[in-house]
N, C-alpha and C positions, 0 to 999 in steps of 0.2 A: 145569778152572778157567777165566771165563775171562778174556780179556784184557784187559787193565788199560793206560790212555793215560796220559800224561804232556804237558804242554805241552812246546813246542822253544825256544819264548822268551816274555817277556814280552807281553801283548796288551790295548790300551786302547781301548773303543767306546764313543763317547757318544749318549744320544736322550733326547730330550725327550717328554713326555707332560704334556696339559697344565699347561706351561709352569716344568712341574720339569724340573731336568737331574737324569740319571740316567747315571750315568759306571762304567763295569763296568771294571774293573782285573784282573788274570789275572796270578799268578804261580808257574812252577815253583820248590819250595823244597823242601827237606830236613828243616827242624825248625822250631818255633815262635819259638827266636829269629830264622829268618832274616825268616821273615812277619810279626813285629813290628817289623822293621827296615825292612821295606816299609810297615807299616803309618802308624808316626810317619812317613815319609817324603810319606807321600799325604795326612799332616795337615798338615804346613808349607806343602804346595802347594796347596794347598786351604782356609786356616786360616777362611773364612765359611762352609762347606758344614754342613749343618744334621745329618746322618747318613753314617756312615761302616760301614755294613753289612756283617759279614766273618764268611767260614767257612775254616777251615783242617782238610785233611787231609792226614796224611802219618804212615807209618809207627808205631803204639802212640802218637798224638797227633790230635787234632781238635777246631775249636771252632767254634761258630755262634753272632753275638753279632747281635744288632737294632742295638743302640745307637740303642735310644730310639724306634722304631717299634715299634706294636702287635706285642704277641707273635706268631710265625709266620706274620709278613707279610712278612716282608725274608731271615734267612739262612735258613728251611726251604725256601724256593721256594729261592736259589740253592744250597744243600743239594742240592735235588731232580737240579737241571738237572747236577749236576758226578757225583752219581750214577749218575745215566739215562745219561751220555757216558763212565764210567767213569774218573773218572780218579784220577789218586792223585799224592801227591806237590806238589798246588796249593794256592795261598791265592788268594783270590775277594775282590775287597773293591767295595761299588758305593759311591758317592760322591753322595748325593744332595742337591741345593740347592731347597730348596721353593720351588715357585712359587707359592704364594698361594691354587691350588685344591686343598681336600684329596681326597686319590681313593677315600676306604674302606678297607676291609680287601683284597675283592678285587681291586679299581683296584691297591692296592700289591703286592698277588702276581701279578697279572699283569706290574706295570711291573718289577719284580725277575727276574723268571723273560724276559722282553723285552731286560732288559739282559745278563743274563750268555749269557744263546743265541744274541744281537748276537757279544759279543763272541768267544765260540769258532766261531761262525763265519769269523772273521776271522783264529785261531789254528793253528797247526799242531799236530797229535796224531801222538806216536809210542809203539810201542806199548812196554810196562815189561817187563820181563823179572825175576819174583820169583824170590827166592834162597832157598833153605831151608836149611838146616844138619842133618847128620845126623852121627852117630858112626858108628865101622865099628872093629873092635877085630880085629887082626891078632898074630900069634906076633913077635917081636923079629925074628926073625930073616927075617920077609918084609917089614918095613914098608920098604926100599927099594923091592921089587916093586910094591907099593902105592902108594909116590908114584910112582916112573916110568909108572903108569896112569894117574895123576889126572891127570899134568902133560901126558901123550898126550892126556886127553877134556878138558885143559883146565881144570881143576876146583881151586880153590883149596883148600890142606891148612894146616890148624895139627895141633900134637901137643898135645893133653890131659892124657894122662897116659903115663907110661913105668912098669912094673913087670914083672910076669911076661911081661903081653902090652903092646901098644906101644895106645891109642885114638886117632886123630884125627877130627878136627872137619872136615869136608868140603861146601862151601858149593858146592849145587847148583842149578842151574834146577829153579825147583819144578814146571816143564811136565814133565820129563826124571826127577822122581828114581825112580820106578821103572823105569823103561828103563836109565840110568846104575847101579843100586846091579846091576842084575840083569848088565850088562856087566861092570863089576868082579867080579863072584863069578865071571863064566866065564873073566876073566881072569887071576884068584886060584887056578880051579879049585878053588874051592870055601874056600878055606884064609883066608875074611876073613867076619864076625859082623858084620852093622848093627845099632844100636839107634836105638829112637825116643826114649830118655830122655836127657835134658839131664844131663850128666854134673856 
C-alpha cells in the first residue's frame, strides 16, 4: 500500500493571477465538523471574497464544492493536486477575490492547481501510519497470553465477545498486519484463529 502524508500544521499561500487573489488555505482535520469550523472561520475573514473553493478528505468522508465557479474548474484541480501528494486527513479551501479579468475554464484550473502546489510547497508532510482492525478468537483460557503479546508488539486490544472462546478486536498497522497476525500465531503456537469479518 502506499504511503499516505498528512499535513504537520496549518499552511496559508497567496498569488495573484491576473489581478485575482487566489489564497490556498491547507488544513489537517479529522472530520467534517472540524473543516466546516475552519471553513465559516475563512468566511468571517474574508467576508468580500467572491469564491471559497473547498475539498475535504478524511477517513469514510470527502467533499469537493466550486462554490460558484464553473464546474471542475476549482475543487477537481485541487482534488487532483492533494491526490497526486497523497494525503489524507486535509481540507483544502482557496479563497478567491476576482479581479475583474475572467481567466476561462483553463486559466481557473491552472490558477487552482497554482495555488494549492504554492501552498504545500510551503507545508510540512508527515507520513499517516493506517490502522486496521482484525479479530483473532482465542480459548478462554490463553486470552491473557494473547494480550501479554499484543501489549509486547504494542498493538491495541478490545474484547468483542466472551463465550466458549474469548474474540478481540486488535487494531493494527495496516503496513504490518500480515507480518504482526503471523508473529502472534508463532507466539500463540498456533492456539489463536484471525478473521477478516467484522464481528
Amino acid at each position: 500500500m502506499a504511503t499516505l502524508f498528512q499535513l504537520a500544521r496549518p499552511v496559508q499561500v497567496e498569488i495573484d493571477i491576473k489581478k485575482s487573489r487566489f489564497i490556498a488555505c491547507l488544513y489537517p482535520v479529522n472530520d467534517r465538523e472540524q473543516a466546516m469550523l475552519q471553513l465559516v472561520s475563512l468566511r468571517r475573514r474574508w467576508p468580500d471574497a467572491r469564491h471559497f473553493c473547498a475539498v475535504l478528505l478524511v477517513d469514510g468522508d470527502s467533499m469537493l464544492d466550486d462554490d460558484g465557479e464553473p464546474s471542475g474548474t476549482a475543487a477537481k484541480p485541487i482534488y487532483n493536486v492533494l491526490m497526486h501528494k497523497k494525503l489524507h486527513n486535509v481540507f483544502a479551501v482557496v479563497v478567491r477575490y476576482f479581479g475583474g479579468v475572467k481567466l476561462g475554464a483553463g486559466g481557473l484550473v491552472r490558477a487552482y492547481t497554482q495555488a494549492v502546489s504554492a501552498a504545500l510547497q510551503q507545508g510540512e508532510l508527515l507520513p499517516v501510519q493506517v490502522m486496521t482492525r482484525c479479530c483473532a478468537r482465542v480459548g478462554f483460557a490463553q486470552e491473557s497470553r494473547l494480550r501479554r503479546f499484543c501489549a509486547e508488539l504494542g498493538l491495541e486490544v478490545e474484547v468483542v465477545q466472551y463465550a466458549e472462546d474469548v474474540v478481540l478486536s486488535l487494531l493494527i498497522p495496516q503496513a504490518q498486519l500480515a507480518e504482526m497476525q503471523s508473529r502472534l500465531y508463532d507466539l500463540m503456537a498456533g492456539d489463536v484463529y484471525f478473521m477478516t469479518d467484522e464481528m
